[in-house]
N, C-alpha and C positions, 0 to 999 in steps of 0.2 A: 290699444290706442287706435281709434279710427278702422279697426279691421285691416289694419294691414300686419303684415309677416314679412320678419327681416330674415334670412339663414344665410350664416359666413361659409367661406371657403375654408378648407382644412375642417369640416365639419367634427362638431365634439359640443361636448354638454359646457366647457368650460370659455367657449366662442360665445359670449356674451355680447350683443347687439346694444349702443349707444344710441337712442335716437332720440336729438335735440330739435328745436325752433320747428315742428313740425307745426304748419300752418298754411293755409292759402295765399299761395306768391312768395313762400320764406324757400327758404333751402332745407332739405333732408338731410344730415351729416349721422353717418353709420360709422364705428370704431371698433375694431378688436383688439386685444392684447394681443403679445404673439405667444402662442400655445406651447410653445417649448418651453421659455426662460422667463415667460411675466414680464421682459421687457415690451416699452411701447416702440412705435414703428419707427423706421430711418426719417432723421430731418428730412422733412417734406422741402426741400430747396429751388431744385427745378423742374420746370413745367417740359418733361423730354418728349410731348406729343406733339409742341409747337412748332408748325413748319420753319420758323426761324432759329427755331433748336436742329433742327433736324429731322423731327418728325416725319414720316410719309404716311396718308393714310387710305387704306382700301376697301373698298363695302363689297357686299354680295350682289347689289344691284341699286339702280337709282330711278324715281320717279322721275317720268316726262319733265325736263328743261329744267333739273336738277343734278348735282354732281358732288363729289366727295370735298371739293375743296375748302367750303366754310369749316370744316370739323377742328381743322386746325391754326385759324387763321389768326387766333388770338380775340375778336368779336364775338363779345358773350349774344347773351341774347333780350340785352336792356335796351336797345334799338327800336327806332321804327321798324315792322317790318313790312308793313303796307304797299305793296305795288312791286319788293325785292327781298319776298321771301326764299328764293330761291340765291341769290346772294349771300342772305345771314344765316340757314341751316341748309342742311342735308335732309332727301325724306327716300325711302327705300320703295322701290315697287311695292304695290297693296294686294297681298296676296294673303289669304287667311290660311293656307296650310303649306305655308313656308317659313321657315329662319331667318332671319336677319341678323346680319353683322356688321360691326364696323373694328378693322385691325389697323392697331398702330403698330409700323415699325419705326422702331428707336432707334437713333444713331451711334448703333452697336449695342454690347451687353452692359445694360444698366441697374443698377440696387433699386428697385421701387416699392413704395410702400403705401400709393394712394391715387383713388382716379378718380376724379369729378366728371359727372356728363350735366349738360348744362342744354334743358331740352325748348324744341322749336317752341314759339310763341305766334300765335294766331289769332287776332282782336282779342289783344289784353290776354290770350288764356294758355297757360304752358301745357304742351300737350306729352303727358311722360307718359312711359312704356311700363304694364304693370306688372310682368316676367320677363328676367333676362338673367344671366350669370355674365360676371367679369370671369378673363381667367388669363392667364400665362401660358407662354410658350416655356417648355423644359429643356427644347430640345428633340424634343420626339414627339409630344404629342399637346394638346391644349389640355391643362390642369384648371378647374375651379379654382378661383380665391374667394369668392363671394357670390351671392345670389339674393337677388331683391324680388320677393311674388306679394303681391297684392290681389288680393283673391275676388275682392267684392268690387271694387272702385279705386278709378286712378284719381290721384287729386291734382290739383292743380298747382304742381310743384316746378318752381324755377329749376333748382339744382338737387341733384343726386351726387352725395359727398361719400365715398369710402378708404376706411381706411385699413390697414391690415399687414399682414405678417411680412416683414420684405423678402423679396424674392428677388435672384439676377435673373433678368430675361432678356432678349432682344427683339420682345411682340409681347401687345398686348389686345386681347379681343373683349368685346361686349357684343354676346350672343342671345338674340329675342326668338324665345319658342315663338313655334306658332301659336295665331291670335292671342301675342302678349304684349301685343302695342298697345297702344289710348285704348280705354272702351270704347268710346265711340268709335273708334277705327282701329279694330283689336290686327287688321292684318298689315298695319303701318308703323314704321321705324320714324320717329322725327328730331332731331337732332340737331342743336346750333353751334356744340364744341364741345368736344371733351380733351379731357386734362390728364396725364399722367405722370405724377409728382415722385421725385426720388430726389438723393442724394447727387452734390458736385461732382 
């Protein structure tokens, strides 16, 4: 479909990638069973990235007169954002042979089983990242749960939806190899919110 490549976390031949409304301006929605039991994932109930949840969120670094705080503010990114871009997303320093991150901690150890990132928009055009992995903290160390590479072209996608096996954690990270931002700006993170959905 369109060239692009989905590969889940817990990686295995039976990690079968979902991918629906895939279109310009639609949202990406990615789903796995869970690998163990064939159940589907924990009610998706609350959004535990949102700083009125609790959420705190911290990046690797931030472009000029930009900061981490839109990532959780609950403000998608269906906004003007003309003249207060730097208000409605997050953009990381543009460096093409670095990583970018953005880590959510949760308020406390949470069941989660899904995380939307919902990327910056820049006259009319959503600018996603076309390598990163989601993953969890274990406790010791940052585990994969997912991985989204798109090899030829980033499209022009509002939201990146995944869903997946749940895990307790107390952090959650979305890590961009290097130059796996926009094409057109493969060494840039740009980002208006993301969402990390678990159980009450």
């Amino acid at each position: 479909m369109y060239g692009v490549k989905f590969r889940f976390g817990l990686l295995s031949a039976a990690a079968v990638g979902l991918l629906s409304a895939l279109a310009l301006g639609a949202g990406v929605t990615l789903a796995a069973e869970d690998l163990m039991t064939g159940v589907a994932p924990v009610a998706l109930e609350v959004n535990w990235a949102l700083a009125d949840n609790g959420g705190v969120v911290v990046t690797d670094s931030n472009f000029s007169g930009y900061s981490a705080a839109p990532l959780n503010d609950g403000e998608l990114n269906d906004q003007d954002e003309n003249g207060r871009w730097a208000q409605v997303a997050w953009a990381s320093a543009e460096n093409p042979e670095d990583e970018h991150w953005i880590e959510i901690q949760l308020p406390g150890k949470k069941k989660i089983g899904g995380v939307t990132i919902f990327w910056a928009r820049d006259r009319g055009k959503w600018w996603s990242s076309s390598n990163f992995v989601i993953q969890y903290w274990d406790g010791e160390k940052w585990v994969n749960i997912a991985k989204y590479m798109n090899d030829q072209e980033t499209f022009n996608v509002y939201s990146t939806a995944f869903t997946f096996v749940p895990v307790e954690t107390e952090k959650v990270r979305i890590l961009q190899s290097p130059n796996g931002g926009p094409v057109a700006r493969p060494g840039l993170m740009w980002v208006a919110e993301v969402q990390v959905w678990g159980a009450k």
